[in-house]
C-alpha positions in Angstrom: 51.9 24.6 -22.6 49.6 26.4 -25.0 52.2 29.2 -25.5 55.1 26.2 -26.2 52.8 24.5 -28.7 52.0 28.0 -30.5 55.6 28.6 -30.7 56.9 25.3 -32.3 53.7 25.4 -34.5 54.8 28.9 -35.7 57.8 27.7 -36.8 56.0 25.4 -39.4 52.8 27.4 -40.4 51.7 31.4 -40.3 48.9 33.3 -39.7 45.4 32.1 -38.6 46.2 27.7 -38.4 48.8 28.3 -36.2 46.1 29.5 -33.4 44.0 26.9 -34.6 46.0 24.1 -34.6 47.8 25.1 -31.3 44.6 24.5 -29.5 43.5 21.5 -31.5 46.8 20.1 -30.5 46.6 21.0 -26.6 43.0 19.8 -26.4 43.7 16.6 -28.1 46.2 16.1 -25.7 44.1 17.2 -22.5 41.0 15.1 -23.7 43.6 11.9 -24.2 45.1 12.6 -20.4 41.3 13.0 -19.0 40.2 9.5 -21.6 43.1 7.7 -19.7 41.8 9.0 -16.4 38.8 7.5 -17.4 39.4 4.7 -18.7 41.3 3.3 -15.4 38.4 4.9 -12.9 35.5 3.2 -15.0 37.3 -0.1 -16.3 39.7 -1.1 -13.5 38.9 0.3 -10.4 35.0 0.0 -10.6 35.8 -3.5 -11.4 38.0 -3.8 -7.9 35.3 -2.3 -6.2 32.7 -4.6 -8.0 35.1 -7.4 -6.7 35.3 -6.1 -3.3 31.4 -6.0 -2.9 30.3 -9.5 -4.3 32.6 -10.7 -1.3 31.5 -8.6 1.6 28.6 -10.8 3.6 27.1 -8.0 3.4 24.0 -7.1 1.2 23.9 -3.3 1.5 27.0 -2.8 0.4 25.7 -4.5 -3.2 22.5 -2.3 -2.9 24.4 0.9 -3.0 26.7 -0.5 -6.1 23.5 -1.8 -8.1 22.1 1.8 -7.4 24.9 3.5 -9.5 26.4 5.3 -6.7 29.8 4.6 -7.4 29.1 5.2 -11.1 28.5 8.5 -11.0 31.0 9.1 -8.3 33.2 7.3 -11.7 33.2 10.5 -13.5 34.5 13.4 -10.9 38.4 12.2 -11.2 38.6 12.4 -15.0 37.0 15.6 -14.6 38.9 17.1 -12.1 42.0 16.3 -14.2 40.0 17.9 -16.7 39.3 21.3 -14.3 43.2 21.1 -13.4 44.7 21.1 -17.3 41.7 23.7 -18.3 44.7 26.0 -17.6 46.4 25.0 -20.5 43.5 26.3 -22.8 44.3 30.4 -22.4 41.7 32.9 -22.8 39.1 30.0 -22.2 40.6 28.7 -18.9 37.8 30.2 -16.7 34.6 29.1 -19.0 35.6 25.6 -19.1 36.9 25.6 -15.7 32.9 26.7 -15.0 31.5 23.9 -16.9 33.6 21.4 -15.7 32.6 22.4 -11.7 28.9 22.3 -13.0 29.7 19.0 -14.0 31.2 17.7 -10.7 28.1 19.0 -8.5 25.4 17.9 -11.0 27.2 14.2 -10.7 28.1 14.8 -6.8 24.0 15.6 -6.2 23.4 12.6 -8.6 25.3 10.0 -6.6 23.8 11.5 -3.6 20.5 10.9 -4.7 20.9 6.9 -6.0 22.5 6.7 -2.8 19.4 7.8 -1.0 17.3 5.2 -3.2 19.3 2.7 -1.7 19.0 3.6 1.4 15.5 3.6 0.9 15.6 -0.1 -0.7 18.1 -1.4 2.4 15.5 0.0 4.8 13.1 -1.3 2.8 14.1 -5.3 3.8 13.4 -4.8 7.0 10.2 -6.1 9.0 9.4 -2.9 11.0 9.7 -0.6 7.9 6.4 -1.6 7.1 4.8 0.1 10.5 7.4 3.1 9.4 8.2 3.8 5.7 10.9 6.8 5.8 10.5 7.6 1.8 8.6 10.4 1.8 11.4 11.7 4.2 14.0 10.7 1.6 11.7 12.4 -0.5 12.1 15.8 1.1 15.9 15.0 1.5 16.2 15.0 -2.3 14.4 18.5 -2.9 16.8 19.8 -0.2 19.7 18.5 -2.7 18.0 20.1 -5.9 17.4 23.4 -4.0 21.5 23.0 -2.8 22.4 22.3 -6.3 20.5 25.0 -7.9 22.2 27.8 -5.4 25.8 26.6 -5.7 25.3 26.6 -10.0 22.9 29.9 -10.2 25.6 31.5 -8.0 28.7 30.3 -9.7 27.7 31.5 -13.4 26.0 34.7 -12.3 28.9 35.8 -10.3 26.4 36.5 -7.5 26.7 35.1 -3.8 24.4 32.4 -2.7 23.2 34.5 0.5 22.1 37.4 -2.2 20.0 34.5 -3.5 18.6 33.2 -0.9 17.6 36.6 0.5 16.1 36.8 -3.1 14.2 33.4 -2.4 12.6 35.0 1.2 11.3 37.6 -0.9 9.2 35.2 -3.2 8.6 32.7 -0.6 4.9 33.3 -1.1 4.8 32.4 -4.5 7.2 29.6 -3.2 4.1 28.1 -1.1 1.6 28.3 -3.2 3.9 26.5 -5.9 5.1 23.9 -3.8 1.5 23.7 -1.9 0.7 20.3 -3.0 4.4 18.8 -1.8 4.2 20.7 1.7 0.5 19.8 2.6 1.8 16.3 1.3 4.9 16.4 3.5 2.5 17.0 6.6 0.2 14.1 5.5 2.9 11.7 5.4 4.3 12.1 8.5 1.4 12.5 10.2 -0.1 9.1 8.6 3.3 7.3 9.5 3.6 8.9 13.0 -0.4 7.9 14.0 0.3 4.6 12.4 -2.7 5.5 10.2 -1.3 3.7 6.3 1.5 1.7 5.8 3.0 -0.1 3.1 0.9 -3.3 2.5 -2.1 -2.0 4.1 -5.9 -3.0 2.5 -8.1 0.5 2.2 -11.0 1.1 0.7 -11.4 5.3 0.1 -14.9 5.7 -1.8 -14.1 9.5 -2.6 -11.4 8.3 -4.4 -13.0 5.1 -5.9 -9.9 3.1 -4.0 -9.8 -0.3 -2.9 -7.1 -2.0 -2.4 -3.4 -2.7 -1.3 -1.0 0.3 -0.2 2.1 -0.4 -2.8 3.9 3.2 -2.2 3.9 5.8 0.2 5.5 9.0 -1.4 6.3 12.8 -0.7 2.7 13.6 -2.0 1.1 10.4 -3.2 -0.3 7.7 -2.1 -0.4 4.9 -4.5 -3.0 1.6 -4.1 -3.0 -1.0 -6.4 -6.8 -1.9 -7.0 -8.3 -5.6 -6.5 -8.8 -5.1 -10.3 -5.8 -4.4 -10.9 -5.8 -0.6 -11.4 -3.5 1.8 -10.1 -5.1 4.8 -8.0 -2.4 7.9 -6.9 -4.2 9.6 -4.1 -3.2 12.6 -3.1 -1.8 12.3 0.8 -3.9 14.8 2.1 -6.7 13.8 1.2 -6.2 10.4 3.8 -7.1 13.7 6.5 -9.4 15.4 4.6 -11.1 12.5 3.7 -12.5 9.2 5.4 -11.4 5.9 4.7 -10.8 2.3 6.3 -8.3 0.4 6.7 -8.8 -3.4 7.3 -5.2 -3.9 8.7 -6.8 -4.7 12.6 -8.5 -7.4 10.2 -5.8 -8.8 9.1 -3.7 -8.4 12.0 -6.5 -10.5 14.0 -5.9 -12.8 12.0 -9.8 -13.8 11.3 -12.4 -12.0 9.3 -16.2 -10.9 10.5 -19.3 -12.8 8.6 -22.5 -10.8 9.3 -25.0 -12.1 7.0 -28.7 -12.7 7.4 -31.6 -15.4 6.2 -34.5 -13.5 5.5 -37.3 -16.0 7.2 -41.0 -15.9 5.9 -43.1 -14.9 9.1 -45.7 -17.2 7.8 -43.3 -20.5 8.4 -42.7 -20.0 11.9 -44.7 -21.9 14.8 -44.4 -24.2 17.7 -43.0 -27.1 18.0 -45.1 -30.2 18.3 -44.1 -33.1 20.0 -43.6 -35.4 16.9 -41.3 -32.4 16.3 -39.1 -32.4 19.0 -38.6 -36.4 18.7 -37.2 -35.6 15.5 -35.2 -32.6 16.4 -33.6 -35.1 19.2 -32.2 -36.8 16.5 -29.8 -33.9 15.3 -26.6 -34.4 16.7 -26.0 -30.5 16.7 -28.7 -29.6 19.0 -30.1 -32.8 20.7 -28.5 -31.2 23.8 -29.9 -27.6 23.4 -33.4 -29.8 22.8 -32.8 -31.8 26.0 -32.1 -29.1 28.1 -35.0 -26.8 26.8 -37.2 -29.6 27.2 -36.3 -29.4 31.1 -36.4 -25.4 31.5 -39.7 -25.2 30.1 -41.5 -28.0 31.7 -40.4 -26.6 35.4 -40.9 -23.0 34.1 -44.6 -24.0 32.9 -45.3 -26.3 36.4 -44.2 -22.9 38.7 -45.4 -20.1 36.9 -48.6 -21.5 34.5 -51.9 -22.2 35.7 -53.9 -23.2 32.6 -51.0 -25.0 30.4 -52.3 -24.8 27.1 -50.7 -24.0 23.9 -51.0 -20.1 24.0 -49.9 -20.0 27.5 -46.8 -20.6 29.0 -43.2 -21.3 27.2 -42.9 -23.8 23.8 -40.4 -24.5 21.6 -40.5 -22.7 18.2 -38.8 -24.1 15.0 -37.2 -20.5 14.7 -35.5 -20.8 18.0 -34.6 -24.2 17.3 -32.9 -23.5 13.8 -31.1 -20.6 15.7 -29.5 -22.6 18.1 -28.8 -25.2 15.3 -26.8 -22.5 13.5 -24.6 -21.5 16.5 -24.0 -25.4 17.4 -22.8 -25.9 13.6 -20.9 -23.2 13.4 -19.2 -23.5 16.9 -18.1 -26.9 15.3 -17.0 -25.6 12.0 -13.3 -26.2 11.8 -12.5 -22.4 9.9 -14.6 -20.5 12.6 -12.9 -18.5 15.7 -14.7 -19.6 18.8 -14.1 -16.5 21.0 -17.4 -14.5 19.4 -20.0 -16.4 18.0 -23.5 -15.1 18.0 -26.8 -16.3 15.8 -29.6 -13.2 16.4 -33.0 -12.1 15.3 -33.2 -9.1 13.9 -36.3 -6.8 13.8 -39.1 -8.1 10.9 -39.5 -6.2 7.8 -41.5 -6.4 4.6 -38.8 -9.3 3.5 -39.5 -11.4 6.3 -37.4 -11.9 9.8 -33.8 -11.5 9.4 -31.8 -14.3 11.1 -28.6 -12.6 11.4 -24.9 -14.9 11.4 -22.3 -12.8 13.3 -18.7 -14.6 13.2 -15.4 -14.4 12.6 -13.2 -17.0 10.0 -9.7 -17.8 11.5 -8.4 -17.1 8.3 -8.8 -13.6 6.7 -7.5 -13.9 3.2 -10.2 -13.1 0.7 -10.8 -15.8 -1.2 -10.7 -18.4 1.8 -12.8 -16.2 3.8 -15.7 -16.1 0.6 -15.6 -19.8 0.6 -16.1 -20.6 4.5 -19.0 -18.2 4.1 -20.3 -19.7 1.3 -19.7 -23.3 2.7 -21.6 -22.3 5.8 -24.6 -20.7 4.2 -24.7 -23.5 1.4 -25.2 -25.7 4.3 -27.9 -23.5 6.1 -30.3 -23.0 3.4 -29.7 -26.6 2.4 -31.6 -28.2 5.8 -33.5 -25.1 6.5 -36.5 -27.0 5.3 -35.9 -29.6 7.7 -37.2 -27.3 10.4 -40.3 -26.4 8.3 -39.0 -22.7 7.6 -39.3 -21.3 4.6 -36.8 -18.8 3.0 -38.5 -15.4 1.7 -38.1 -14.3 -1.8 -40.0 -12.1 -3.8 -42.6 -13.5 -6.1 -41.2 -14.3 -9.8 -41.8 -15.0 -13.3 -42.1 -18.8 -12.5 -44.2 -18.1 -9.4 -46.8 -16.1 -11.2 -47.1 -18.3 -14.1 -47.8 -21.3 -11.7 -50.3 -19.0 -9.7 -52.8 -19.0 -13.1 -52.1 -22.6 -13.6 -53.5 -23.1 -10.3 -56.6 -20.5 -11.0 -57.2 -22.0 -14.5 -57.3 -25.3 -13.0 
């Protein structure tokens, strides 16, 4: 075609604009033939595909067409129209026919790899792929393509065969490793994590090292990311979850029920026995007018069979310690947010602050902010009638307490 269009230009104009305007003319003409092309790939049958997928019941099917797959895929046939008239072009037929194959494989591996995002977002809808996130796979999959892509165009503008590179590439692999070091020991963290059902997507971790505590949003090739309860975005490197320790409160959450351990610090000072205007008015509290009844009974036959002289340092008596203890576990065996299957009230050893009275429970419902309030409900409640039991809270001497201390000495 090139030599027709030189031959009926040099019948109207000589010399140099009749090479010129030969190939202006033949390209004008290829680049209309490959616009046409075009034109009816992107505008009409995109649009019948478009159609097609809107009325599949199907949603994958409208994943992979929101991901651009078929988009890309849009601009091979215009371009292999393109490769196929490159012939027309003479001396630059080979160059352009180079360029245009570049193009085809760069859009080939681009179609690929939006096609592998939505394979990772399909996936992604489904329960179990929580317990088993596959991008860091997809991940791996996608360097594969680069690596593909990369032989096929370094081979096809050197001239050289891809076996010649890759022999090329054993030679280096060395340097390889230690380049790619963070995406291999990455690779091995991820599937190790997701095999031993260590992290998944969704997960609560705290990781001090990495100053980390929060929700797993991502899972990646070599990256971890958590999104912060403050909001902040931490990227942790996968390997250190294996290098380093960390916790994840997913059995929590699985449970279904969260774990209070907190302790009253008692002054030893308050604590005694229980006289018997005492008890009367311990008999009184609907919580533990049972646990008083029944103690009353234990320790009067305990003190008959095994006391001889039944005064008040001998034998077994009731102490307002042991009675507020059992008063806790009563109230909170009743407490409508608290899972009755472990419940336990205990004294811990004294220290300079006093007796620790320890709370060890679990809430029946472990999200955050509900499981802050039942805690703070209970204990609200607990230092609230502590007095009532003639206990005393310890708390270290303050401002106010000192200035009331030489009020008392002045006076």
């Amino acid at each position: 075609m090139y030599k027709l269009v030189q031959r009926w230009i040099g019948t109207k104009v000589d010399g140099t604009w009749e090479v010129v305007l030969s190939y202006v003319i033949v390209l004008a003409s290829i680049l209309l033939i490959t616009y046409i092309v075009n034109f009816i790939v992107k505008k009409i049958i995109l649009n019948i595909i478009h159609n097609m997928v809107k009325k599949t019941h199907n949603n994958w099917d409208e994943t992979v067409y929101d991901n651009k797959v078929f988009h890309y895929l849009a601009h091979i046939p215009a371009a292999i129209v393109l490769f196929n008239l490159a012939s027309l072009l003479g001396d630059f037929e080979t160059f352009v026919q180079k360029l245009i194959f570049a193009f085809i494989i760069i859009m080939i591996i681009l179609a690929s790899l939006k096609f592998l995002n939505a394979v990772v977002e399909i996936y992604n809808g489904y329960e179990f792929a929580k317990d088993r996130p596959i991008k860091g796979i997809i991940d791996v999959i996608k360097i594969f393509f680069y690596v593909f892509a990369g032989i096929i165009l370094f081979s096809m503008f050197t001239e050289n065969s891809p076996i010649a590179l890759l022999s090329a590439l054993g030679g280096i692999s060395a340097i390889l490793l230690l380049i790619f070091n963070d995406s291999i020991l990455g690779l091995v963290a991820s599937i190790q994590l997701t095999a031993n059902e260590s992290l998944k997507i969704g997960d609560w971790i705290e990781m001090p090292s990495q100053n980390a505590d929060g929700e797993v949003i991502d899972i990646r090739l070599n990256k971890i990311k958590v999104q912060n309860w403050d909001r902040t975005i931490s990227n942790i490197p996968a390997q250190n979850f294996l290098r380093d320790s960390f916790k994840n409160w997913e059995g929590m959450t699985r449970s279904g029920g969260r774990r209070i351990m907190r302790s009253i610090l008692i002054d030893i000072n308050s604590i005694k026995i229980l006289d018997e205007p005492d008890i009367k008015k311990f008999e009184e509290i609907h919580y533990i007018k049972d646990y008083i009844k029944n103690k009353k009974e234990e320790i009067k036959t305990y003190n008959e069979e095994k006391v001889m002289n039944n005064n008040e340092i001998n034998g077994r008596r009731l102490t307002n310690i042991g009675t507020f203890r059992a008063y806790i576990k009563e109230y909170i065996k009743s407490h409508p947010n608290i899972k009755n299957d472990f419940i336990m009230v205990r004294q811990l050893a004294p220290t300079d602050k006093g007796v620790p009275l320890e709370v060890y429970a679990f809430t029946n419902n472990p999200n955050w902010v509900a499981y802050e309030e039942i805690q703070s409900d209970i204990f609200d409640h607990l230092l609230a009638v502590i007095h009532l039991f003639d206990i005393k809270v310890y708390q270290a001497p303050t401002g106010n307490d000192i200035t009331d201390l030489k009020s008392q000495i002045k006076s």
